[in-house]
mmCIF file of the N, C-alpha and C atoms, coordinates in Angstrom:
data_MODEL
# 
_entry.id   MODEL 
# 
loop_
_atom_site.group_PDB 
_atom_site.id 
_atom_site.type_symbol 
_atom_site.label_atom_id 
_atom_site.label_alt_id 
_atom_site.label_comp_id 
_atom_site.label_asym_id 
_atom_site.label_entity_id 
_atom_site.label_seq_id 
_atom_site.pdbx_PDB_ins_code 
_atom_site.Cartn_x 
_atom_site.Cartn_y 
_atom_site.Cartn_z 
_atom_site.occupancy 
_atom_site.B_iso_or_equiv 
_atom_site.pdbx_formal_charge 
_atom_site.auth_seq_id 
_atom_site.auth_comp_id 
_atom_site.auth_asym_id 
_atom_site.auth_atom_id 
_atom_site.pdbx_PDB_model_num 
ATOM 1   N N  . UNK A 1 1  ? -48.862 87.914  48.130 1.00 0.00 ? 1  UNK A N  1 
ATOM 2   C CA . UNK A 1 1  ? -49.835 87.402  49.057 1.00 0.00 ? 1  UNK A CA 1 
ATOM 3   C C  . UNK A 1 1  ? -51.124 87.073  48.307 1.00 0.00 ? 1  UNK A C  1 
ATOM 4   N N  . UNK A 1 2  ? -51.703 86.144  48.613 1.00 0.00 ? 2  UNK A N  1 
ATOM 5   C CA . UNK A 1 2  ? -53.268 85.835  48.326 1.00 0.00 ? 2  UNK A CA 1 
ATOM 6   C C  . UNK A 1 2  ? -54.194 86.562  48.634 1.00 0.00 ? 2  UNK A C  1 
ATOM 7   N N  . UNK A 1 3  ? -55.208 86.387  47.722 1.00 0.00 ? 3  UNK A N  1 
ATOM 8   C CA . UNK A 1 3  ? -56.294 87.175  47.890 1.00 0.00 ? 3  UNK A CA 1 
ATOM 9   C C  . UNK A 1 3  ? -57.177 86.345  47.921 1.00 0.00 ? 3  UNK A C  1 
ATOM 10  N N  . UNK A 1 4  ? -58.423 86.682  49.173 1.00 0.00 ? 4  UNK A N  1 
ATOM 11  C CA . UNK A 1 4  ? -59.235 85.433  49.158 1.00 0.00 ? 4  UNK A CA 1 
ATOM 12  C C  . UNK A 1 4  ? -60.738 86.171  49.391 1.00 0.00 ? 4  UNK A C  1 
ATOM 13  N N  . UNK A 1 5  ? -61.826 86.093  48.174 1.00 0.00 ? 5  UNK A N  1 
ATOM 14  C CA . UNK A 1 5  ? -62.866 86.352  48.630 1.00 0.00 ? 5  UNK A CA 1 
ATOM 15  C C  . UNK A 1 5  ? -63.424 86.167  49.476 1.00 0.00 ? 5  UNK A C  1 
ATOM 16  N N  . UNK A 1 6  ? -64.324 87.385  50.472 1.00 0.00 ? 6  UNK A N  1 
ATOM 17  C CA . UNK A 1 6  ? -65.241 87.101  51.351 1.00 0.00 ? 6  UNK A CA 1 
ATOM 18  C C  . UNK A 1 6  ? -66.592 86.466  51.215 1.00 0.00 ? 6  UNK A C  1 
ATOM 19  N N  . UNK A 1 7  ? -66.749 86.192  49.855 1.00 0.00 ? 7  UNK A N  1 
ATOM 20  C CA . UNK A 1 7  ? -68.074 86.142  49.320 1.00 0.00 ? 7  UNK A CA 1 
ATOM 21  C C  . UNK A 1 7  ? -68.067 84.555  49.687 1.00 0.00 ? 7  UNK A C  1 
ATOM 22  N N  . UNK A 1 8  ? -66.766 83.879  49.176 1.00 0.00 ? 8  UNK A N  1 
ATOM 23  C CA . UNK A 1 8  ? -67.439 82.568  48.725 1.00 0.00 ? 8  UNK A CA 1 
ATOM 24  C C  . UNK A 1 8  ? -65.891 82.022  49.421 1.00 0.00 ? 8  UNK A C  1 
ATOM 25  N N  . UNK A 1 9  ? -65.122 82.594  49.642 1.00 0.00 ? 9  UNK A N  1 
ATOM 26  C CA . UNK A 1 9  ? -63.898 81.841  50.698 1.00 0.00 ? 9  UNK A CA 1 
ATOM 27  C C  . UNK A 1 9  ? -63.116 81.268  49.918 1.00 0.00 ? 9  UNK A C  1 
ATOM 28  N N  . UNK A 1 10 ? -62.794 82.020  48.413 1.00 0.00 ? 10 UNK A N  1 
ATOM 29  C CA . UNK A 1 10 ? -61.821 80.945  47.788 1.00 0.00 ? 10 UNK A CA 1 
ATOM 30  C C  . UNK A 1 10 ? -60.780 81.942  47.727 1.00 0.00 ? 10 UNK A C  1 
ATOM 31  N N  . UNK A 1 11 ? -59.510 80.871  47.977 1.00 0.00 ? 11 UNK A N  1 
ATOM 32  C CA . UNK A 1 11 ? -58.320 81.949  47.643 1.00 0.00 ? 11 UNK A CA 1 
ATOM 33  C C  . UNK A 1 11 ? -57.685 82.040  46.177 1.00 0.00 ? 11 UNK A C  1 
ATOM 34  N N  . UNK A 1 12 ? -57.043 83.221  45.862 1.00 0.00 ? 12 UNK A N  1 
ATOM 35  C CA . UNK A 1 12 ? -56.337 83.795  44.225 1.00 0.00 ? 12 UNK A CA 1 
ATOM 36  C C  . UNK A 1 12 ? -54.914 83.709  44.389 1.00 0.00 ? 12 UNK A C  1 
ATOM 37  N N  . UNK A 1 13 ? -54.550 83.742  43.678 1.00 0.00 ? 13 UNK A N  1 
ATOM 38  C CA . UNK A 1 13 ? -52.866 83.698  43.626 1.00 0.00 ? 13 UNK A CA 1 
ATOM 39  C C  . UNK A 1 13 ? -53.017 85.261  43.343 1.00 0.00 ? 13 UNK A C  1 
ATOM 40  N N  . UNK A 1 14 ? -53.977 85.865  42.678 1.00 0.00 ? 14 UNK A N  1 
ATOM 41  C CA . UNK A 1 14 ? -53.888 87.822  42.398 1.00 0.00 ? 14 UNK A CA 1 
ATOM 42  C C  . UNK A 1 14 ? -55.001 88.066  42.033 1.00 0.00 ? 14 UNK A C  1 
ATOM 43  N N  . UNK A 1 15 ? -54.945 89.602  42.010 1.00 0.00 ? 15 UNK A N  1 
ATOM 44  C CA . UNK A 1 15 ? -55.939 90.589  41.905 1.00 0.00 ? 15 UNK A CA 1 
ATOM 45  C C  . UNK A 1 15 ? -56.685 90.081  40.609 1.00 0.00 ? 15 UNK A C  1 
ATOM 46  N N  . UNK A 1 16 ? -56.130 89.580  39.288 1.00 0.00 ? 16 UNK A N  1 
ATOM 47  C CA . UNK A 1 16 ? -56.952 89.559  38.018 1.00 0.00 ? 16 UNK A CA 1 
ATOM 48  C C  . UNK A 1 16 ? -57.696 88.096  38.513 1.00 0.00 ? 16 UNK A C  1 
ATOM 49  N N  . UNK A 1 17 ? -57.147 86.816  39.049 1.00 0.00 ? 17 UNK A N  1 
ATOM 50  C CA . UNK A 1 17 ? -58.091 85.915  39.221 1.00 0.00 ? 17 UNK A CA 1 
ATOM 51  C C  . UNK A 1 17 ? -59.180 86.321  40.089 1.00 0.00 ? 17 UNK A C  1 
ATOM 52  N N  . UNK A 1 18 ? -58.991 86.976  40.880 1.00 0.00 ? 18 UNK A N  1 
ATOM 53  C CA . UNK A 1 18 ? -60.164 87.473  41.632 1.00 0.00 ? 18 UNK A CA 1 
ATOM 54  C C  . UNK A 1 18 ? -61.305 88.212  40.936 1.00 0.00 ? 18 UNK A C  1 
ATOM 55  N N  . UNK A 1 19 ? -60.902 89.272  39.977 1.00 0.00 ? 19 UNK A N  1 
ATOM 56  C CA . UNK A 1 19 ? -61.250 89.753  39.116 1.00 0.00 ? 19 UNK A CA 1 
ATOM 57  C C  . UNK A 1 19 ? -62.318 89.033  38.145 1.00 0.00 ? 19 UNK A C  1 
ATOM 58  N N  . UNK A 1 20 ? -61.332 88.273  37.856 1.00 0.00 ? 20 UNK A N  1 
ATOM 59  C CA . UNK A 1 20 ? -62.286 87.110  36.591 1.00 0.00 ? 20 UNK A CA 1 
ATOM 60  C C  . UNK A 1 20 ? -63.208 86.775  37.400 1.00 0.00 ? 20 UNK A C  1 
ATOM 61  N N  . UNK A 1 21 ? -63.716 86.195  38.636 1.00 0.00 ? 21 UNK A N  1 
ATOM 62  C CA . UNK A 1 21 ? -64.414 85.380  39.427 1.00 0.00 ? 21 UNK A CA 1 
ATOM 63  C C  . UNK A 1 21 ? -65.366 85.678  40.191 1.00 0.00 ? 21 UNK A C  1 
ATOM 64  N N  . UNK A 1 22 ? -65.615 86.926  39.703 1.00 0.00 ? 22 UNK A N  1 
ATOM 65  C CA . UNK A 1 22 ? -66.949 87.569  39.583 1.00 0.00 ? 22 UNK A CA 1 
ATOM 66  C C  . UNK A 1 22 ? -67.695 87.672  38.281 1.00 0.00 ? 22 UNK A C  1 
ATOM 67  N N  . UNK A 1 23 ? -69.143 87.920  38.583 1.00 0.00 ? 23 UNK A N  1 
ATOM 68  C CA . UNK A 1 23 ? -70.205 88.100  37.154 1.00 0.00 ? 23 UNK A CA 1 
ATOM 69  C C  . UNK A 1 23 ? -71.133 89.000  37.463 1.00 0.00 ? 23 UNK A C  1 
ATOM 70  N N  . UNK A 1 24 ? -71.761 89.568  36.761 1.00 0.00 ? 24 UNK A N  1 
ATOM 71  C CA . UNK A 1 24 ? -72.548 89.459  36.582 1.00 0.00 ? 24 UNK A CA 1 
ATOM 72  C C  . UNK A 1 24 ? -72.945 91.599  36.401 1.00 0.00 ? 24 UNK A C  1 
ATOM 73  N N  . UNK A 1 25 ? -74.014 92.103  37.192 1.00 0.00 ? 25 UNK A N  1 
ATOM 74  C CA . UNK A 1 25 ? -73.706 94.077  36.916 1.00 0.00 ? 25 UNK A CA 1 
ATOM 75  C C  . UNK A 1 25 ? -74.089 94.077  38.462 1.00 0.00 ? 25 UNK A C  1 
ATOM 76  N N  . UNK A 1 26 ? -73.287 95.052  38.784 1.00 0.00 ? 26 UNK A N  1 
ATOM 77  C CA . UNK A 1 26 ? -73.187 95.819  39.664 1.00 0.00 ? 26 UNK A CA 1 
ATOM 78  C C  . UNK A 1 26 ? -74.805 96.306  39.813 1.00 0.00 ? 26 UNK A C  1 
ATOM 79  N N  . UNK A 1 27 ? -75.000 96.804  41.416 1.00 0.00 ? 27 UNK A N  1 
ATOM 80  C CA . UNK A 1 27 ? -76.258 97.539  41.325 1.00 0.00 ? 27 UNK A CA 1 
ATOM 81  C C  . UNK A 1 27 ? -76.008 98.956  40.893 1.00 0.00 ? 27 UNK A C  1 
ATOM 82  N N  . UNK A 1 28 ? -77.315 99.499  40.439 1.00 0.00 ? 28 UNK A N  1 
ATOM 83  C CA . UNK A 1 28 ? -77.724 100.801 39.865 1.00 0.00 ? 28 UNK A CA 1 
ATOM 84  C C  . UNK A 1 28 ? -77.868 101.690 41.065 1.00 0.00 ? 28 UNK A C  1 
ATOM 85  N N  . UNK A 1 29 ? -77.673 103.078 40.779 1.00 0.00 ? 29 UNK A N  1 
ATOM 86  C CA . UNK A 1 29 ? -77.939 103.856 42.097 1.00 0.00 ? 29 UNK A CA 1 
ATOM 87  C C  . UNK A 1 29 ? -79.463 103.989 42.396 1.00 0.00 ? 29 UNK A C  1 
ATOM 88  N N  . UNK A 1 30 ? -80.650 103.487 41.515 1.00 0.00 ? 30 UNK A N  1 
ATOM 89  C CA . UNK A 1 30 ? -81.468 103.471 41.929 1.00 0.00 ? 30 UNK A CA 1 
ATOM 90  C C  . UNK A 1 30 ? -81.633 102.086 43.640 1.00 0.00 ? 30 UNK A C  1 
ATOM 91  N N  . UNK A 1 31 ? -80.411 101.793 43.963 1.00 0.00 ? 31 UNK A N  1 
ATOM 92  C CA . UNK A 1 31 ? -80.528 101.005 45.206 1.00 0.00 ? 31 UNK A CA 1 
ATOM 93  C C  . UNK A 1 31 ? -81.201 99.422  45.234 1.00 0.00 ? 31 UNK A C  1 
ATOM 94  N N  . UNK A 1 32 ? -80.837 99.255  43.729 1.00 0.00 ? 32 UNK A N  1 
ATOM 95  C CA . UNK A 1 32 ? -81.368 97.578  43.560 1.00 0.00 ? 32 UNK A CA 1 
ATOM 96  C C  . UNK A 1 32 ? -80.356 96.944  43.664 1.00 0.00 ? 32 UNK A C  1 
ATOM 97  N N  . UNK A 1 33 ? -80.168 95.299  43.966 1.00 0.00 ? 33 UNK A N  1 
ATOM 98  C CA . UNK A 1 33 ? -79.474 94.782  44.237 1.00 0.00 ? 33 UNK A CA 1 
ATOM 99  C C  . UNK A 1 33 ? -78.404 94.516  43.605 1.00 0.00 ? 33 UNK A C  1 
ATOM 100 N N  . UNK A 1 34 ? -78.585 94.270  41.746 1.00 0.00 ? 34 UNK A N  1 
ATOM 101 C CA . UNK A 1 34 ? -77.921 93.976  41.063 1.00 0.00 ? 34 UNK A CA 1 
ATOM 102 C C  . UNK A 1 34 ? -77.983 92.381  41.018 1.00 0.00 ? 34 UNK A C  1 
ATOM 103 N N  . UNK A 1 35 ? -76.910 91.901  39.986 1.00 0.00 ? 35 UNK A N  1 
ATOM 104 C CA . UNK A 1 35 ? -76.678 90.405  40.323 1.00 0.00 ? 35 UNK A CA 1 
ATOM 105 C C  . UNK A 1 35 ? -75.179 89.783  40.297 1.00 0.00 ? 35 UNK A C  1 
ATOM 106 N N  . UNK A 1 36 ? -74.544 90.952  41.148 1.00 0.00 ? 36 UNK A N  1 
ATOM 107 C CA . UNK A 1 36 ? -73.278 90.635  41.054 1.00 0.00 ? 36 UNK A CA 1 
ATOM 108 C C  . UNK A 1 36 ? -73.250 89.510  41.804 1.00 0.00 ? 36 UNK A C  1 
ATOM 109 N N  . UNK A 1 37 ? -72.179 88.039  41.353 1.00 0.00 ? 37 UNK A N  1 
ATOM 110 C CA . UNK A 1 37 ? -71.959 86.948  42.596 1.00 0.00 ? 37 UNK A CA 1 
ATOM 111 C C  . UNK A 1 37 ? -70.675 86.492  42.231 1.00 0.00 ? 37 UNK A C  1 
ATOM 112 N N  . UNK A 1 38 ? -70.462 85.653  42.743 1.00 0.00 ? 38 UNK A N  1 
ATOM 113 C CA . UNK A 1 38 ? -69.197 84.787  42.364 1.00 0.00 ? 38 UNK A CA 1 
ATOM 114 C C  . UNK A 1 38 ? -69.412 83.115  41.694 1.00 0.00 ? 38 UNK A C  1 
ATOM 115 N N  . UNK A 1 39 ? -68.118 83.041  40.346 1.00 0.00 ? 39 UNK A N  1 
ATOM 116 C CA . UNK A 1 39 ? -68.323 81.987  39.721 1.00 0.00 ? 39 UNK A CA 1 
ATOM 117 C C  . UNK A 1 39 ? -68.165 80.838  40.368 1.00 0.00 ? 39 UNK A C  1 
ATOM 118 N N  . UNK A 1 40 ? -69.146 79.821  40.745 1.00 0.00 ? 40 UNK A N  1 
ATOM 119 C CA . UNK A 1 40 ? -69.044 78.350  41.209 1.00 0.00 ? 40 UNK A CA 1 
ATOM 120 C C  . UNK A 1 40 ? -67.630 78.076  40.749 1.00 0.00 ? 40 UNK A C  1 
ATOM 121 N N  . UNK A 1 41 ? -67.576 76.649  41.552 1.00 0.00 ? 41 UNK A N  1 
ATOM 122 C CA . UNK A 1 41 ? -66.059 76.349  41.199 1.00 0.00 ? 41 UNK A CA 1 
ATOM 123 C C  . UNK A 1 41 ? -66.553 75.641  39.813 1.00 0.00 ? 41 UNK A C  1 
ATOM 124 N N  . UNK A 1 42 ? -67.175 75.037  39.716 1.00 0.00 ? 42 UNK A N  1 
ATOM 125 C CA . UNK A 1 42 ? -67.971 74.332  37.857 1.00 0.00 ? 42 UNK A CA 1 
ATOM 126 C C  . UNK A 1 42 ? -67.380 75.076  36.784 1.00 0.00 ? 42 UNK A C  1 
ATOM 127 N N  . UNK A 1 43 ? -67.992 76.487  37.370 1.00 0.00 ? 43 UNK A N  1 
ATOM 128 C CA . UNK A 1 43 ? -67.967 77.456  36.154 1.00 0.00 ? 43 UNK A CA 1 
ATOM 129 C C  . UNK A 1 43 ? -66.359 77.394  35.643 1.00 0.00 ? 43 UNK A C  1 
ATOM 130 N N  . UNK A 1 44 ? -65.797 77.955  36.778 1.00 0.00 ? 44 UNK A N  1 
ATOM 131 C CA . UNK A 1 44 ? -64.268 78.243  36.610 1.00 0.00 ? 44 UNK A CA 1 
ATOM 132 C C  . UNK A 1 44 ? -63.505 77.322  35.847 1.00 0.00 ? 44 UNK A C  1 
ATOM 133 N N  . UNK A 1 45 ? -63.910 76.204  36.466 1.00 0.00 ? 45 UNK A N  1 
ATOM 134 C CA . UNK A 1 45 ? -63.508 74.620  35.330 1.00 0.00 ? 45 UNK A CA 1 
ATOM 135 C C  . UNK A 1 45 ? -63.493 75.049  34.495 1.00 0.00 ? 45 UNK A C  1 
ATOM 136 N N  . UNK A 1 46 ? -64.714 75.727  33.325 1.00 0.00 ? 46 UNK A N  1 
ATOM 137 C CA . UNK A 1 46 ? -65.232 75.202  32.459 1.00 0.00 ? 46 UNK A CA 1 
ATOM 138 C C  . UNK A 1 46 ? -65.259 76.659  31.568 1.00 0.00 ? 46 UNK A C  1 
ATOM 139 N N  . UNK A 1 47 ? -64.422 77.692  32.483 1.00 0.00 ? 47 UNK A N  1 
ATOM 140 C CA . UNK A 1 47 ? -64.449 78.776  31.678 1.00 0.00 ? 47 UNK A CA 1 
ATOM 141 C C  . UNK A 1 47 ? -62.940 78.559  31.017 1.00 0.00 ? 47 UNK A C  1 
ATOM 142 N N  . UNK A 1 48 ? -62.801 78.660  29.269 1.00 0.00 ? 48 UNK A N  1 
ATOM 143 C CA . UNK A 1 48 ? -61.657 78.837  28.960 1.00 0.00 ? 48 UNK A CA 1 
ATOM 144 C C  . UNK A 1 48 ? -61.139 80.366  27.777 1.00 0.00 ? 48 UNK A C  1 
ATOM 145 N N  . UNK A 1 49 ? -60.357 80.235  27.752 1.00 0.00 ? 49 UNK A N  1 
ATOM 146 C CA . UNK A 1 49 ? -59.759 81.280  26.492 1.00 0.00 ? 49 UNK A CA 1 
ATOM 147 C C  . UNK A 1 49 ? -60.004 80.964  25.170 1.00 0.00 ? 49 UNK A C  1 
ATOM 148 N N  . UNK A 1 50 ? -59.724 82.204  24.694 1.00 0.00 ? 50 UNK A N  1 
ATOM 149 C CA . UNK A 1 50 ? -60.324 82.184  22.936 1.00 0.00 ? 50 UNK A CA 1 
ATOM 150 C C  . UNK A 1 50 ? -59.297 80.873  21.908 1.00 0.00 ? 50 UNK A C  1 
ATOM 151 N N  . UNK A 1 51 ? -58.531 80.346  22.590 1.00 0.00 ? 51 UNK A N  1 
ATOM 152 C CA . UNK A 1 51 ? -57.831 79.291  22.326 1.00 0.00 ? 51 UNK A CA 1 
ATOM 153 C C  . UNK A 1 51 ? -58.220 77.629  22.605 1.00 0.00 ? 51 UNK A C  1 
ATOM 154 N N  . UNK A 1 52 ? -58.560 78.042  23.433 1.00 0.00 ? 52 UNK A N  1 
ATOM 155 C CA . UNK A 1 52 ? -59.441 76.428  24.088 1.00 0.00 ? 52 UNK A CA 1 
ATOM 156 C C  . UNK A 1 52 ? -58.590 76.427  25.634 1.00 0.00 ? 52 UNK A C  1 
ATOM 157 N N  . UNK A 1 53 ? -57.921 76.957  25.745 1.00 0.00 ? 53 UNK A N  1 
ATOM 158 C CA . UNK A 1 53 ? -57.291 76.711  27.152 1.00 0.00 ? 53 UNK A CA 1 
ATOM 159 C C  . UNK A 1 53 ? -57.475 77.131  28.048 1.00 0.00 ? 53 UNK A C  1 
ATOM 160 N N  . UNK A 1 54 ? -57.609 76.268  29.635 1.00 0.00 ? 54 UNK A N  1 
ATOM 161 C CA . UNK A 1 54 ? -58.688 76.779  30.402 1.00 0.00 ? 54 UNK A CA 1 
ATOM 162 C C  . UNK A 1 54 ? -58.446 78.401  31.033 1.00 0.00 ? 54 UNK A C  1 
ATOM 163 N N  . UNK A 1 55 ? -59.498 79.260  31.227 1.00 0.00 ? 55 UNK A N  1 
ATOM 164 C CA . UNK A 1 55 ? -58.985 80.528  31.822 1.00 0.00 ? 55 UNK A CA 1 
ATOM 165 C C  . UNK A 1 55 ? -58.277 80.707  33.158 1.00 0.00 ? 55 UNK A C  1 
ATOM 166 N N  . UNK A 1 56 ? -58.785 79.274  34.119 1.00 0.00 ? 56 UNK A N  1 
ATOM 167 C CA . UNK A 1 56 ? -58.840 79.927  35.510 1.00 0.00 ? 56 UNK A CA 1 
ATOM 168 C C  . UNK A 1 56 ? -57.496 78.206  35.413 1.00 0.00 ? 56 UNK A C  1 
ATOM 169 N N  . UNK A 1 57 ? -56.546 78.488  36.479 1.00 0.00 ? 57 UNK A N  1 
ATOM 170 C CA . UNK A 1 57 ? -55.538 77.318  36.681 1.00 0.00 ? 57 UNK A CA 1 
ATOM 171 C C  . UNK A 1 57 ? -55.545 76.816  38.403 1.00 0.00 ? 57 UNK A C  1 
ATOM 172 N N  . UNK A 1 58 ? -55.252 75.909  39.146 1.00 0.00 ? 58 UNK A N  1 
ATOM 173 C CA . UNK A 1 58 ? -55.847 75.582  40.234 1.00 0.00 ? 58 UNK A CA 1 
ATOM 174 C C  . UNK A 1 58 ? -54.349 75.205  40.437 1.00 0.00 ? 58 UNK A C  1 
ATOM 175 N N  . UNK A 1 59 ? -53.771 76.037  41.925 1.00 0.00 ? 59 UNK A N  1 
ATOM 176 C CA . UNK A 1 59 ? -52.323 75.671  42.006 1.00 0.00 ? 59 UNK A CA 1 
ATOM 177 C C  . UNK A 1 59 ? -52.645 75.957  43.704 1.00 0.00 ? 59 UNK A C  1 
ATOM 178 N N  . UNK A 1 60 ? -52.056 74.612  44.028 1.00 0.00 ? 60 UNK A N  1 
ATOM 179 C CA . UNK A 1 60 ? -51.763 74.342  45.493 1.00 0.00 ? 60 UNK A CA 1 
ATOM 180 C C  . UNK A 1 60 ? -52.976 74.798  46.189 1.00 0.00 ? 60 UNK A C  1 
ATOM 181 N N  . UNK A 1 61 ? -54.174 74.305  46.539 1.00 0.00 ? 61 UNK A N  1 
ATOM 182 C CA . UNK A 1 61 ? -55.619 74.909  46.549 1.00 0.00 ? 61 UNK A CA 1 
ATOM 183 C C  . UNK A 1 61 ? -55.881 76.326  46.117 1.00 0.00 ? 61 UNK A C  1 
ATOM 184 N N  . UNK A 1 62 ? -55.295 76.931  45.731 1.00 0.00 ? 62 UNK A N  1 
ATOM 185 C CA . UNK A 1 62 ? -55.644 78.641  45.376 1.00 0.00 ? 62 UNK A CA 1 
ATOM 186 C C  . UNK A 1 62 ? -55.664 78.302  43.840 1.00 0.00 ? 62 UNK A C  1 
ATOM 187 N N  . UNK A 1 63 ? -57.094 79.532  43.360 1.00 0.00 ? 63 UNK A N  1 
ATOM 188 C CA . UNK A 1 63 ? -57.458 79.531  42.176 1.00 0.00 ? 63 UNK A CA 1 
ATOM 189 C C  . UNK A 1 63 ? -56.093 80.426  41.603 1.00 0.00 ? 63 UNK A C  1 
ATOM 190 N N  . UNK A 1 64 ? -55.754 80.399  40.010 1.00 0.00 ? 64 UNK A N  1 
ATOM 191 C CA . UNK A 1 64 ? -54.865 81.293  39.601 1.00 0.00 ? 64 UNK A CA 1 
ATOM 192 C C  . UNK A 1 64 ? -55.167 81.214  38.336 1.00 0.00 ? 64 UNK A C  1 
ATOM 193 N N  . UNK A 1 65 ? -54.799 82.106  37.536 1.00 0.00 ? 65 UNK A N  1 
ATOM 194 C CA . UNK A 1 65 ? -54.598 82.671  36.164 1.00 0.00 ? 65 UNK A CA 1 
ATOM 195 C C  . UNK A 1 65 ? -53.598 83.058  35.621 1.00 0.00 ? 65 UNK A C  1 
ATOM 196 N N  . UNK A 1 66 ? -52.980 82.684  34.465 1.00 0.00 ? 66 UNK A N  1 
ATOM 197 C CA . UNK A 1 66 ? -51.859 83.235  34.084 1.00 0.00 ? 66 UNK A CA 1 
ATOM 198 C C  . UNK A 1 66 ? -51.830 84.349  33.204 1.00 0.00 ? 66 UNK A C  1 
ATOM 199 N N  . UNK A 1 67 ? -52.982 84.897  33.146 1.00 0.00 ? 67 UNK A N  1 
ATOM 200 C CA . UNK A 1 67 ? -53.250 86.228  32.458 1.00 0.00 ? 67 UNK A CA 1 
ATOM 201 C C  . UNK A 1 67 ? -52.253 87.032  32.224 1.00 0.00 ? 67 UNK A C  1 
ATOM 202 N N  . UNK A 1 68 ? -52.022 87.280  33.537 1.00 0.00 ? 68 UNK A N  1 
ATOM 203 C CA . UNK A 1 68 ? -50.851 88.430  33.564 1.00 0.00 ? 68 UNK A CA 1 
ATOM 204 C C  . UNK A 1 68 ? -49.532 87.781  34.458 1.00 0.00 ? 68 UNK A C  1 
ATOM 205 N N  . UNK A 1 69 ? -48.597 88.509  34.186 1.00 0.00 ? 69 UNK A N  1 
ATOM 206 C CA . UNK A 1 69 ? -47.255 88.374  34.863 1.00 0.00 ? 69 UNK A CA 1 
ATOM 207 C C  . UNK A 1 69 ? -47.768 88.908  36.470 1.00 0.00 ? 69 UNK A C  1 
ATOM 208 N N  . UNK A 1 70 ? -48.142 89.464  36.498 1.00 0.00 ? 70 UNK A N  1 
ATOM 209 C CA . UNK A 1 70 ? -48.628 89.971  38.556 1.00 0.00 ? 70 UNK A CA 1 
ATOM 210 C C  . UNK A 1 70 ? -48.705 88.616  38.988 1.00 0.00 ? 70 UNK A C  1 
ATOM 211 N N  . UNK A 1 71 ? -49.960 87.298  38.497 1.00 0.00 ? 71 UNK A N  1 
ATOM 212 C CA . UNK A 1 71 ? -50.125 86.253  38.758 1.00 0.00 ? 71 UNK A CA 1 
ATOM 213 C C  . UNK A 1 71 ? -48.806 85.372  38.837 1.00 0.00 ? 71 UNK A C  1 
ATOM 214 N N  . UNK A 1 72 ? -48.294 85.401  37.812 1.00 0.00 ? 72 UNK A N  1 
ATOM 215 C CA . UNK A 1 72 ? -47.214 84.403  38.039 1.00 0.00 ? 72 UNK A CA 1 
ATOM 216 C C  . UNK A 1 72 ? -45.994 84.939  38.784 1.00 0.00 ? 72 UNK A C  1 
ATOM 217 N N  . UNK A 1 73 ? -45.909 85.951  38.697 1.00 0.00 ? 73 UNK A N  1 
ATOM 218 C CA . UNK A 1 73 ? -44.964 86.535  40.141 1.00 0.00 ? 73 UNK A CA 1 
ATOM 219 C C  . UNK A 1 73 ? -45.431 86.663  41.434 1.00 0.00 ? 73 UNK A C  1 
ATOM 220 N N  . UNK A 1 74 ? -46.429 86.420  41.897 1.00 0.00 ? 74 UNK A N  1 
ATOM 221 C CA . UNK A 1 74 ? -47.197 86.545  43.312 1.00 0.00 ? 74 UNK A CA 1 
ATOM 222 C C  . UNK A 1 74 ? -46.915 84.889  43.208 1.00 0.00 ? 74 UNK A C  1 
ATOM 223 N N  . UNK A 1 75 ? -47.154 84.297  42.431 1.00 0.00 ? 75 UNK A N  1 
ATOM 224 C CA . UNK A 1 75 ? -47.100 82.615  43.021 1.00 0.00 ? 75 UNK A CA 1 
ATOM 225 C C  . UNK A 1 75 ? -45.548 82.083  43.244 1.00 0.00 ? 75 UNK A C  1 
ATOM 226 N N  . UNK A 1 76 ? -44.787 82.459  42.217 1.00 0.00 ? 76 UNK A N  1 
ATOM 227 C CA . UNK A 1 76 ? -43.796 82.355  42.588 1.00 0.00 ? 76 UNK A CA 1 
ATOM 228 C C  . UNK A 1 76 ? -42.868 83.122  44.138 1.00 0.00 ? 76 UNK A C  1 
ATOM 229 N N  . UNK A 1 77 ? -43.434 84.189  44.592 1.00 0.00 ? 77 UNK A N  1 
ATOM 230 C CA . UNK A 1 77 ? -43.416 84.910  45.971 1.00 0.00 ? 77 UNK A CA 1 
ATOM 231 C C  . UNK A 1 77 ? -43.668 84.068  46.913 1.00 0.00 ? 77 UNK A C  1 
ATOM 232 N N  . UNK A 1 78 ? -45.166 83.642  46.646 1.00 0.00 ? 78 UNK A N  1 
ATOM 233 C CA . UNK A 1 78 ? -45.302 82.309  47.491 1.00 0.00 ? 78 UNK A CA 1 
ATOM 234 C C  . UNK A 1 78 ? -44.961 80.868  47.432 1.00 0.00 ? 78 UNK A C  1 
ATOM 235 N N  . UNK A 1 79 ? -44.129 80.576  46.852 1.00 0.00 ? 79 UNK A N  1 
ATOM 236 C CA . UNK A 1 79 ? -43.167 79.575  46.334 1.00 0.00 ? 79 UNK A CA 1 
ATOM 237 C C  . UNK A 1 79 ? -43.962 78.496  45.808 1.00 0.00 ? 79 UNK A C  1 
ATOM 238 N N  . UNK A 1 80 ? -45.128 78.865  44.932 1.00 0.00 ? 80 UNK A N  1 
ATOM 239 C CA . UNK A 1 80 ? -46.153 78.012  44.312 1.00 0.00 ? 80 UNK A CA 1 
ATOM 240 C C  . UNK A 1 80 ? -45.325 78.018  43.185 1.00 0.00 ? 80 UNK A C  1 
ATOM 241 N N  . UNK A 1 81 ? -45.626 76.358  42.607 1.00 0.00 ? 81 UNK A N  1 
ATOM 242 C CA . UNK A 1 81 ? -45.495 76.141  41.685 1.00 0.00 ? 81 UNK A CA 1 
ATOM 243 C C  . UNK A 1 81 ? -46.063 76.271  40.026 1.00 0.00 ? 81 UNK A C  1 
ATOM 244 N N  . UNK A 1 82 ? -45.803 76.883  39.312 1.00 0.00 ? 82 UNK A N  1 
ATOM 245 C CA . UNK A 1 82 ? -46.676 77.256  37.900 1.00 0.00 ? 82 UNK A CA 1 
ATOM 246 C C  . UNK A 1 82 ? -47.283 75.342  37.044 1.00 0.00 ? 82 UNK A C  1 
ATOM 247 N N  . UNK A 1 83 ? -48.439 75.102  37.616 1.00 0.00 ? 83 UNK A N  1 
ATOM 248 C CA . UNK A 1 83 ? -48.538 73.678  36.679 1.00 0.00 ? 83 UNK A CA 1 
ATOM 249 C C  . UNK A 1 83 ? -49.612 73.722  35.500 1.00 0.00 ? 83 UNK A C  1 
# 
């Protein structure tokens, strides 16, 4: 099943793209806000691996990653195609 942030309404093919698609630190227990947010869709474009290849993959409107095998077995569950 997909996972779809509340923050910004995009859906994941899994837990690690979701993962990736945040930035930034958490707040401190001193009760400040922090600057945790979520990566624009720009960013995601434009974020890639220590190879040159992009990090984040865009399959059937849901963001995905092939990081891990979880990803490519949740898409295949949902009978998404790996492109």
């Amino acid at each position: 099943m997909a996972t779809t942030c509340r923050a910004c309404d995009t859906d994941f093919a899994g837990v690690a793209a979701f993962d990736l698609h945040r930035t930034g630190e958490f707040a401190g227990s001193g009760g400040g806000r922090g600057s945790r947010r979520c990566l624009t869709m720009d960013e995601m474009k434009s974020k890639t691996k220590k190879d040159g290849t992009p990090l984040f993959e865009f399959v059937d409107g849901e963001v995905a990653t092939f990081k891990t095998e979880e990803d490519k077995a949740k898409l295949r569950a949902l009978g998404k195609k790996e492109t």
